[in-house]
C-alpha positions as CSV (number, residue, x, y, z in Angstrom):
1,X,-38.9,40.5,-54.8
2,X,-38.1,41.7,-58.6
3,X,-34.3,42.4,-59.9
4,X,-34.8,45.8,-59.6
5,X,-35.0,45.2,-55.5
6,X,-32.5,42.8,-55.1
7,X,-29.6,44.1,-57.6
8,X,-27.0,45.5,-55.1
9,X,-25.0,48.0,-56.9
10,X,-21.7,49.7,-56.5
11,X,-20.6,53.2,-58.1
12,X,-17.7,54.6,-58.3
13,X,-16.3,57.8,-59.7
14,X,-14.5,60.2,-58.1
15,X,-16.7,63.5,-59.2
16,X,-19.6,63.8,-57.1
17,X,-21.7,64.9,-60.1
18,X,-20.9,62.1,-61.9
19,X,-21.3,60.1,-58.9
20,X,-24.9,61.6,-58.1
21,X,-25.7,62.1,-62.3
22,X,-25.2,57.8,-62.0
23,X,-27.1,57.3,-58.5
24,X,-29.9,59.6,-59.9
25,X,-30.3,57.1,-62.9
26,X,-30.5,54.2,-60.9
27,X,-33.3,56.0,-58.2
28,X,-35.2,57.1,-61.6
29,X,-34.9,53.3,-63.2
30,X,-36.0,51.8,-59.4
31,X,-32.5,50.6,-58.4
32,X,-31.9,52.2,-54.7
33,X,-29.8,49.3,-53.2
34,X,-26.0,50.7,-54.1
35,X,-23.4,52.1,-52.5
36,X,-21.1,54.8,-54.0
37,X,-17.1,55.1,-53.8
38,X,-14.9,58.1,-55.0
39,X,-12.5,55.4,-55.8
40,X,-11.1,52.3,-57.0
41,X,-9.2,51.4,-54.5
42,X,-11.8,51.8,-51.7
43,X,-14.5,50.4,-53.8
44,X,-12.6,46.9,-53.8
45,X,-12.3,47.3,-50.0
46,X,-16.3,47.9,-49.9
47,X,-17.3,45.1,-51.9
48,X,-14.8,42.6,-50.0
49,X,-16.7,43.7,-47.1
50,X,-20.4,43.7,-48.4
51,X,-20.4,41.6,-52.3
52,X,-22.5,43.9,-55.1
53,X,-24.0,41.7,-58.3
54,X,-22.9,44.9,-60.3
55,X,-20.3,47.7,-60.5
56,X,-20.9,51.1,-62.2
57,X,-17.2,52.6,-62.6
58,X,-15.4,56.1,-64.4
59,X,-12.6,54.8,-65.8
60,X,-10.6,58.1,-65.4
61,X,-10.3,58.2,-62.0
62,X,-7.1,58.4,-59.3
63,X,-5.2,55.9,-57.8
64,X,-7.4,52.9,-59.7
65,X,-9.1,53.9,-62.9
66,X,-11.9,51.9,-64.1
67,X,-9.6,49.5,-65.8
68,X,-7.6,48.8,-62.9
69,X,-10.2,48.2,-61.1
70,X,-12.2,45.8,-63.3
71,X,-8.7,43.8,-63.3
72,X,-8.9,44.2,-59.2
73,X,-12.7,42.6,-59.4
74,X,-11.8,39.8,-61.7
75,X,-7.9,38.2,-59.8
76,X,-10.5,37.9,-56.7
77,X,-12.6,34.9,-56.8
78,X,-15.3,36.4,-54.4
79,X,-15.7,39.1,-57.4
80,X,-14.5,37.8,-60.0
81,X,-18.2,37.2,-61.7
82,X,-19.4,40.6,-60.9
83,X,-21.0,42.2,-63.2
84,X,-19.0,45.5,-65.2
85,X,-19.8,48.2,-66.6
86,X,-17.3,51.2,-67.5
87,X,-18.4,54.8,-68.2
88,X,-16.3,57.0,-70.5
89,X,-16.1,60.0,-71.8
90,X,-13.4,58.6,-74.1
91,X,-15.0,55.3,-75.4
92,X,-11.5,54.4,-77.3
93,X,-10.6,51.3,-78.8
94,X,-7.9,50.7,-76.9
95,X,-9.9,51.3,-73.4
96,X,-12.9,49.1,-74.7
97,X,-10.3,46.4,-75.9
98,X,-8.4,46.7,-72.7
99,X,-11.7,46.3,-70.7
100,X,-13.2,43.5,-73.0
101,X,-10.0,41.1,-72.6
102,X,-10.6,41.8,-68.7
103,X,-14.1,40.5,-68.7
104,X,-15.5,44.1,-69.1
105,X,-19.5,43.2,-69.5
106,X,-20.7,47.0,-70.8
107,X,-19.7,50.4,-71.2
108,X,-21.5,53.2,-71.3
109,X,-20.5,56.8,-73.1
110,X,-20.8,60.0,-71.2
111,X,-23.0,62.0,-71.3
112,X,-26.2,59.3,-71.1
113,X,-29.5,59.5,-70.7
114,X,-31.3,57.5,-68.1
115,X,-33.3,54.7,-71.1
116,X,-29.7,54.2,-72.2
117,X,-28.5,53.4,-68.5
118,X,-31.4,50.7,-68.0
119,X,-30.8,49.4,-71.7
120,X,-27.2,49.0,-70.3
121,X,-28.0,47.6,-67.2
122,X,-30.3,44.9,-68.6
123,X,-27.9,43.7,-70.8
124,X,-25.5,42.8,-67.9
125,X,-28.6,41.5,-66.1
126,X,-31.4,41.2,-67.8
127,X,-34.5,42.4,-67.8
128,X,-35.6,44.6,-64.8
């Protein structure tokens, strides 16, 4: 079974285009084990319940923006290792600082194309 098959994914972002524009990328690169949240918050419920290798995430979103969340994934020790990777439209230095000193493993600047997802992807995980 390759990478591609067994990443499990989560995404979260709390527009559904942005959510579908993401999910789309991963059906295009060959990724089709993910789940999708609208949130922070109930992302970190899901992957208590059912563990992801990898989480896609907005950072401006409601209740838990991406930032909140990453710290969320990393005071857990069941999740503390997953992989990260923000998507901004606002790639600031404070936001990419902020999510480097959390552990923060990529970032990605809206808009993207689907060769600069992968590229993205397999830096977190290698090649797929």
């Amino acid at each position: 079974m390759s990478l591609r098959e067994k990443l499990r994914v989560m995404v979260v972002d709390d527009m559904s285009t942005s959510r579908a524009l993401i999910t789309q990328s991963l059906d295009d690169i060959g990724i089709a084990n993910y789940a999708t949240s609208n949130n922070g918050v109930d992302a970190l419920t899901q992957i208590r319940q059912k563990p992801v290798h990898l989480v896609i995430s907005d950072y401006n979103m409601p209740e838990m923006n991406g930032i909140d969340l990453l710290g969320g994934l990393r005071k857990e020790p069941a999740s503390a290792r997953v992989g990260f990777i923000l998507i901004t439209g606002k790639a600031t230095r404070e936001i990419i600082e902020k999510g480097s000193s959390l552990g923060m493993n990529n970032f990605l600047k809206k808009p993207f194309t689907v060769p600069e997802m992968k590229a993205c992807i397999e830096k977190v995980v290698g090649a797929l």
